[in-house]
N, C-alpha and C positions, 0 to 999 in steps of 0.2 A: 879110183877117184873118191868115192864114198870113202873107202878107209882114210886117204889121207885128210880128209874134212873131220872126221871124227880125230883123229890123230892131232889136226890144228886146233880144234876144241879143246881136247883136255891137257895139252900143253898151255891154253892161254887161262884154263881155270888154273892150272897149278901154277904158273907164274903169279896170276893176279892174289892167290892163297899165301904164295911165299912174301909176295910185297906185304900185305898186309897183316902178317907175325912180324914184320920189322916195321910198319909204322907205328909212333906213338900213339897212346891212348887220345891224346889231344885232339891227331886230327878227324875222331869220329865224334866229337864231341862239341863241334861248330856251334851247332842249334843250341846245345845245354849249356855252353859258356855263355854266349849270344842272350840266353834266358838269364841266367844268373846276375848278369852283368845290369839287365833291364830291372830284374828286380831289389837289387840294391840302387838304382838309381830312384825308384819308386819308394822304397824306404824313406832315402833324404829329401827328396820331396814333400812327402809327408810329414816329416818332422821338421820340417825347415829352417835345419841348419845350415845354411851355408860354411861354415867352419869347420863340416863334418871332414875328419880327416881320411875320408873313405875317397875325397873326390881328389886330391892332390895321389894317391898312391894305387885306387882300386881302377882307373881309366884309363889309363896308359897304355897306348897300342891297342885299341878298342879293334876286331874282327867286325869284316865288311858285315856280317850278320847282326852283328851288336849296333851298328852302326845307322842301319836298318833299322832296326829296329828303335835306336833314339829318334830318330826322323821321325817315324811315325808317330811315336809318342805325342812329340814337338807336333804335331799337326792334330793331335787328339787333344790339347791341355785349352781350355779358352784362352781367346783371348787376352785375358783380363790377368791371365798368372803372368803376369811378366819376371819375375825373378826367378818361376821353375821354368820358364820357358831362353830366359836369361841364362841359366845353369847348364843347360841343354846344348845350347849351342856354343859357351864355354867348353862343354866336354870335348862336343864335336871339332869345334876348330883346334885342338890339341891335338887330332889323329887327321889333319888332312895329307892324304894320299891321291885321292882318286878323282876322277873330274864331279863325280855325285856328290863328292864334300865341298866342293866351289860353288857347285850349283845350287850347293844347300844355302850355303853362307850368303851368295845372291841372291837368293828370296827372300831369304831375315831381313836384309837392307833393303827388296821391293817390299816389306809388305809396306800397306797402307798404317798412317799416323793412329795410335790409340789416342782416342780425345779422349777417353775418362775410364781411370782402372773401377769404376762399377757397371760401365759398358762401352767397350773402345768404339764400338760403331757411334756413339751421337756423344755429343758436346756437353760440357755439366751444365745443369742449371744455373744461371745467375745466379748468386745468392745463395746458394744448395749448401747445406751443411753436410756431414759426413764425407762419406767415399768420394762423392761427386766433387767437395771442396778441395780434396786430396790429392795426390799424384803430382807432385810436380814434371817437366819437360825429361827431363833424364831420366825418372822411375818409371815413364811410360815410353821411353823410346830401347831403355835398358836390353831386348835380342838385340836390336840392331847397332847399338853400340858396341855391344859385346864382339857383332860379329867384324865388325870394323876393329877392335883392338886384336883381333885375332888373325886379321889380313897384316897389320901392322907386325905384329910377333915373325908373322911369315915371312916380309920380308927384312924385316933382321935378322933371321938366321939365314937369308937368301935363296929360302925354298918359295914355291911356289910364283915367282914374280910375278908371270904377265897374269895368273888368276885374281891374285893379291888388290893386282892396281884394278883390275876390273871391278873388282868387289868395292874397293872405293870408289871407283869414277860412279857405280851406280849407287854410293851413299850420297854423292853432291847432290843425285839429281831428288833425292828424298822430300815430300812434304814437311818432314818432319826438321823446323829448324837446327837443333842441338843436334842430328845425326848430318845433314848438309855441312854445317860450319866446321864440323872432325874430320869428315871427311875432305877438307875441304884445306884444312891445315893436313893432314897426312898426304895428298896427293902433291903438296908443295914442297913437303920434305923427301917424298919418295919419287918424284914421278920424273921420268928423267928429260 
């Protein structure tokens, strides 16, 4: 009985040995694409070009790790970055696959209204010059629409439906006017 346990063993190492001389190098490299991929999106962040032509060709087919890992990003960036955090869920909604990328895309569209890109929690001052006077209704609502045009893309090519229209029905319900009112014309054009 012992021998044949030892015998089950080094047959299942040397199977599992032979499978992995025939897997690609790629698939042990999860983590380090997943990384790479994070740190070029950090790049164009930083230099904030939206025009970088890194984001039209470098994103594509984003791995559940990379994916991950933009999330979290997106939950690490304030507030107040609404065009890196705008970008984020552009990338995002270009690789939805999985119920975690619907999920994502419905929290863009719950979160609460940015009243002022120098602090989305409180209201500009009356009067206020600067940042405060700044931001119009679309440059502070800009995740949430983004992730609404991205429900929209979805179902034109007619993937993801019933995620899609979920994702809009929870933009109607939005504080934020200019994200209610799109959502509000896409659920009229899509919603059966």
């Amino acid at each position: 009985m012992r021998r044949n346990l030892w015998v089950a063993a080094a047959l299942a190492i040397l199977g599992w040995w032979a499978a992995m001389r025939f897997l690609p190098p790629a698939a042990f490299s999860g983590g380090t694409e997943a990384r790479a991929k994070l740190q070029a999106l950090e790049a164009i962040l930083a230099s904030r070009n939206d025009n970088d032509p890194r984001l039209d060709r470098d994103f594509n087919a984003l791995s559940l790790k990379a994916k991950r890992l933009f999330r979290k990003k997106y939950q690490e960036l304030p507030l107040e970055k609404r065009n890196e955090r705008g970008i984020i869920v552009f990338l995002l909604g270009r690789n939805l696959r999985a119920a975690e990328d619907w999920a994502f895309l419905r929290g863009v569209v719950n979160e609460p209204p940015c009243l002022s890109l120098s602090d989305c929690s409180r209201q500009p001052r009356p009067g206020g010059d600067g940042e405060d006077a700044l931001g119009d209704e679309v440059t502070r609502a800009y995740p949430c629409l983004v992730a609404l045009k991205q429900a929209e893309y979805a179902l034109v090519k007619s993937t993801g439906t019933p995620e899609a229209l979920e994702v809009i029905r929870l933009g109607k319900k939005s504080a934020t006017p200019v994200v209610a009112r799109m959502a509000e014309k896409l659920e009229q054009r899509f919603a059966p």
